[in-house]
C-alpha positions as CSV (number, residue, x, y, z in Angstrom):
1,X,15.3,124.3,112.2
2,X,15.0,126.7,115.0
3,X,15.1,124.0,118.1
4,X,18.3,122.6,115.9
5,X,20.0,125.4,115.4
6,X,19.9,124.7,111.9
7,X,20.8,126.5,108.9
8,X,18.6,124.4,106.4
9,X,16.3,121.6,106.0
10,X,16.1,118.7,103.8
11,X,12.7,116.3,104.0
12,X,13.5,112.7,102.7
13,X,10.9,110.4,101.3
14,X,10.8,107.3,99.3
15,X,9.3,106.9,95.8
16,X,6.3,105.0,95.7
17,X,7.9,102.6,93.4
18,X,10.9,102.5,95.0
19,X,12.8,98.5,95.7
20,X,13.5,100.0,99.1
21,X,17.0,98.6,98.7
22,X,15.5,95.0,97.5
23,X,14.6,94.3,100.8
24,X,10.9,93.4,99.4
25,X,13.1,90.6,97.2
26,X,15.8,89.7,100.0
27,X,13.1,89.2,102.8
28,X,12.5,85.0,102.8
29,X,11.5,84.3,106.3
30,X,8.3,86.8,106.1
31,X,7.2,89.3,103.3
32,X,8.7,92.7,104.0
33,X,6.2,94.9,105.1
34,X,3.7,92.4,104.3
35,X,1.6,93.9,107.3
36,X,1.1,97.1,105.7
37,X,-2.6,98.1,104.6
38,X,-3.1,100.6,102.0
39,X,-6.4,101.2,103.2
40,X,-5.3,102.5,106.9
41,X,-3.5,105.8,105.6
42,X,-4.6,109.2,107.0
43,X,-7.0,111.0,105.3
44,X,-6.2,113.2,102.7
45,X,-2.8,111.3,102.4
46,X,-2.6,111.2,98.8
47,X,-3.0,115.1,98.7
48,X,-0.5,115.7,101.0
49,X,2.4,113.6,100.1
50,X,2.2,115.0,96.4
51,X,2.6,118.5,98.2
52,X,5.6,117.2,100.0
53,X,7.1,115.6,97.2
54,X,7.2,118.9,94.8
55,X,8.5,120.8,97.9
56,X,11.8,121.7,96.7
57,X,13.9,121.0,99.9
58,X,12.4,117.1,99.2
59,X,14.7,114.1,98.4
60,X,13.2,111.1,97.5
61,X,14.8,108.4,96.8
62,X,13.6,105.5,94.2
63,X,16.2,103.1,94.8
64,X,16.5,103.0,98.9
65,X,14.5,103.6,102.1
66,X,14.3,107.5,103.4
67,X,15.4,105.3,106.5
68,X,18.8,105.0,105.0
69,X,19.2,108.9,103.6
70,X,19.0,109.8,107.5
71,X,22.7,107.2,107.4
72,X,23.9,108.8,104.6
73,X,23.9,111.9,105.3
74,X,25.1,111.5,108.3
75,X,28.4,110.3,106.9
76,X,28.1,112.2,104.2
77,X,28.1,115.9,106.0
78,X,29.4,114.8,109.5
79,X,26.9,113.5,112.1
80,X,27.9,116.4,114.3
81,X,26.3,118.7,111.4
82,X,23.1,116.6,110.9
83,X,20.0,116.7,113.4
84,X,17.4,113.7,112.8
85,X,13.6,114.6,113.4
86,X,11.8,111.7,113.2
87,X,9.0,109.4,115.1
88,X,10.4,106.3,112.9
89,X,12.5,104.0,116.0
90,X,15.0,102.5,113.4
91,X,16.9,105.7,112.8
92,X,17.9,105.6,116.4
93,X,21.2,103.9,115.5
94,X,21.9,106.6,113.1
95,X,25.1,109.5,114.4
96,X,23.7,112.3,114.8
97,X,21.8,115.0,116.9
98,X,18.3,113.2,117.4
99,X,15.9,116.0,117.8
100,X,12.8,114.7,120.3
101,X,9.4,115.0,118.2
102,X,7.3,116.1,121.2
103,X,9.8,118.0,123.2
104,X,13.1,119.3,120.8
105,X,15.3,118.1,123.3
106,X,18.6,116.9,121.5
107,X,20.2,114.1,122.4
108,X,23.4,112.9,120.4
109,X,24.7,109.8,119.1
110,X,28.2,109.4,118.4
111,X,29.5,107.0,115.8
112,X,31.3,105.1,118.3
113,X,28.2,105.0,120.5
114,X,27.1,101.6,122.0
115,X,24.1,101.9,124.0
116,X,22.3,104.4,126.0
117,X,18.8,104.9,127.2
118,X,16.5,108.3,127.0
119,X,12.7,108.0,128.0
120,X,12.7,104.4,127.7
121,X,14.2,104.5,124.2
122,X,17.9,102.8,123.2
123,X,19.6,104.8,121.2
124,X,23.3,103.5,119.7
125,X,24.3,100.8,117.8
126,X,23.1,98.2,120.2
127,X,19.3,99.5,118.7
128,X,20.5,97.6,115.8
129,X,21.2,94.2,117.7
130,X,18.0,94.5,119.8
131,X,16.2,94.6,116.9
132,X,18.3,91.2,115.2
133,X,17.0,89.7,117.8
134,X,13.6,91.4,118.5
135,X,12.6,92.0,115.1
136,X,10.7,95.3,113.7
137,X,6.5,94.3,113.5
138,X,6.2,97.5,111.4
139,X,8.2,96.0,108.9
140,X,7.2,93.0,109.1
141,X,10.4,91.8,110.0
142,X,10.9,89.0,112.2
143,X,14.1,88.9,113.6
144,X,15.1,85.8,115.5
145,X,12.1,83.3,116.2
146,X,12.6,82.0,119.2
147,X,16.2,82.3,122.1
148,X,17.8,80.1,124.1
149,X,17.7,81.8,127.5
150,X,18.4,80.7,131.6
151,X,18.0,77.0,129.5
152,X,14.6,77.6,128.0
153,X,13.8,78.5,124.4
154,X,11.2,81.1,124.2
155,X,9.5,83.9,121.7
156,X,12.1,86.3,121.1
157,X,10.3,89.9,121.4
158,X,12.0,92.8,123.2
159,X,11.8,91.2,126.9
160,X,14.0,88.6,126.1
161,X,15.8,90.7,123.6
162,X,16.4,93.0,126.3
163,X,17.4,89.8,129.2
164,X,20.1,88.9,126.3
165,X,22.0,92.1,126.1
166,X,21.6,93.5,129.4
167,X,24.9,93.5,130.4
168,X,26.3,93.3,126.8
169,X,29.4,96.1,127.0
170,X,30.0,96.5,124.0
171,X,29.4,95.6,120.0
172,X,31.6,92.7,120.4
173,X,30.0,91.2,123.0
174,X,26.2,91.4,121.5
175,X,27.3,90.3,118.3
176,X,28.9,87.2,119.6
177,X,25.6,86.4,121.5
178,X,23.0,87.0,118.5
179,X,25.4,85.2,116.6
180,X,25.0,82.4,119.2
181,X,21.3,82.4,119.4
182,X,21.2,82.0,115.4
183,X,23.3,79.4,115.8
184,X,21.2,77.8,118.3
185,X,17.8,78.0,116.8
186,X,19.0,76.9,113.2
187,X,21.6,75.1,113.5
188,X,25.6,75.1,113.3
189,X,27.4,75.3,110.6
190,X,25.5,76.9,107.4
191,X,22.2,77.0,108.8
192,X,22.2,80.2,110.4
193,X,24.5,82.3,107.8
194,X,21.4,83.3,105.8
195,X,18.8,84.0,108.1
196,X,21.1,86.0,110.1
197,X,22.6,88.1,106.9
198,X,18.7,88.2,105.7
199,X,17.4,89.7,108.7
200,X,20.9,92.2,108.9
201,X,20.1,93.7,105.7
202,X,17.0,94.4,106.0
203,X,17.3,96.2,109.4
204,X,20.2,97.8,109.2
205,X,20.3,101.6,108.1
206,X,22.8,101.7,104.6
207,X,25.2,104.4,104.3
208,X,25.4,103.4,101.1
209,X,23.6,102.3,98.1
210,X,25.3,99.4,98.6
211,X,23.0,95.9,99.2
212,X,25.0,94.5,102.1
213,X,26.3,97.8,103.6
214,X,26.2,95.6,106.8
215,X,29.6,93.7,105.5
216,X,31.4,96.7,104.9
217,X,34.4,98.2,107.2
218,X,32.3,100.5,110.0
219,X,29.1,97.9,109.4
220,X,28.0,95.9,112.3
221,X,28.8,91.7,110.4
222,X,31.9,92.8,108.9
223,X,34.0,91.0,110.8
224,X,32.3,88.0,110.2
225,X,31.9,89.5,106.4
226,X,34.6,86.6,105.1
227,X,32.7,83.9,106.8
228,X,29.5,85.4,105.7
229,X,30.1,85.0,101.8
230,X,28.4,82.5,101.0
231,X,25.5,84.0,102.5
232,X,26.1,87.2,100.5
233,X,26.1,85.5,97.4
234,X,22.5,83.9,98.0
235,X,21.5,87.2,99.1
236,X,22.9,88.4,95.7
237,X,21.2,85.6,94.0
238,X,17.8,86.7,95.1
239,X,18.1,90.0,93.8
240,X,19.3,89.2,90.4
241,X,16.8,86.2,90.1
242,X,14.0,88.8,90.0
């Protein structure tokens, strides 16, 4: 609060039985967070999250990620109002004032922001398409198997990811090419509608409740949100088949 110049605090968790959004149901190409082992949490971590939990400045949400309370209040109070302390990389293409963990140097993402760089770190909506194409290991979430780059295809982590959008300008641009490299590695036509809406909604940060946030006006596939309905409604159909 004091290195943000803030006037209160609000710490955001997610319920142990929360659907984290469905993702765990809407994840087909690996199991979402599938990597995670229950025996690898810090000791005394049981203790201490009940502590945090009854801490009356805690939200926890049992419906969504914590990831995507940092979105909505952001829109919800202003991003110029809302200062984000977190080690977690996927909130970086959240608005707001970003609040370093180590240092408390603030940096600020606007919500027109497309891309800029801070100790090695991207911050801005390109974060997002990085990761389409990267992926998120933490998660479990494997974004694009392999690209089509200088005529080769090859494993798509961050190097490549990276080489792709180098000189992307804008939103526009680095949709188009993720877009492209779906298209490429399955296929034209369907093919690619799914796996790229699949890995979308399971990356993106809601700033809603709603499942495919990602479609709606301000989200990053909405103009493709028409051609991406079909897609929608088997991402629909997983959900309600549990």
């Amino acid at each position: 609060m004091r290195a943000a110049g803030a006037d209160r605090v609000t710490i955001l968790a997610t319920s142990g039985a929360s659907h984290k959004g469905h993702r765990f149901a809407i994840a087909r190409a690996k199991p979402y967070q599938g990597k995670r082992d229950a025996g690898r949490k810090p000791r005394n971590w049981r203790a201490l999250r009940e502590l945090i939990e009854r801490d009356p400045r805690t939200v926890v949400t049992d419906t969504l990620e914590a990831d995507d309370l940092f979105h909505i209040n952001s829109v919800r109070l202003g991003d110029e109002n809302v200062a984000i302390l977190t080690e977690d990389k996927d909130m970086r293409m959240v608005p707001g004032w970003h609040l370093n963990w180590n240092t408390h140097a603030l940096v600020r993402v606007h919500p027109d922001t497309w891309a800029f760089e801070v100790d090695g770190k991207v911050y801005g909506r390109k974060w997002f398409w990085l990761q389409m194409l990267q992926g998120d290991g933490t998660d479990n979430i494997p974004g694009l198997p392999k690209a089509t780059f200088d005529g080769k295809q090859k494993l798509c982590g961050p190097v490549t990811a990276s080489d792709l959008l180098a000189d992307a300008p804008d939103e526009g641009v680095a949709r188009e090419r993720v877009i492209e490299q779906y298209q490429l590695f399955y296929g034209l036509g369907e093919p690619w509608r799914a796996p790229l809406l699949e890995q979308a909604c399971l990356l993106w940060m809601r700033r809603s409740d709603r499942l495919l946030d990602c479609l709606l006006p301000g989200g990053p596939l909405h103009e493709y949100a028409e051609m991406l309905q079909p897609a929608a409604a088997e991402i629909r159909g997983r959900v309600t088949d549990l």
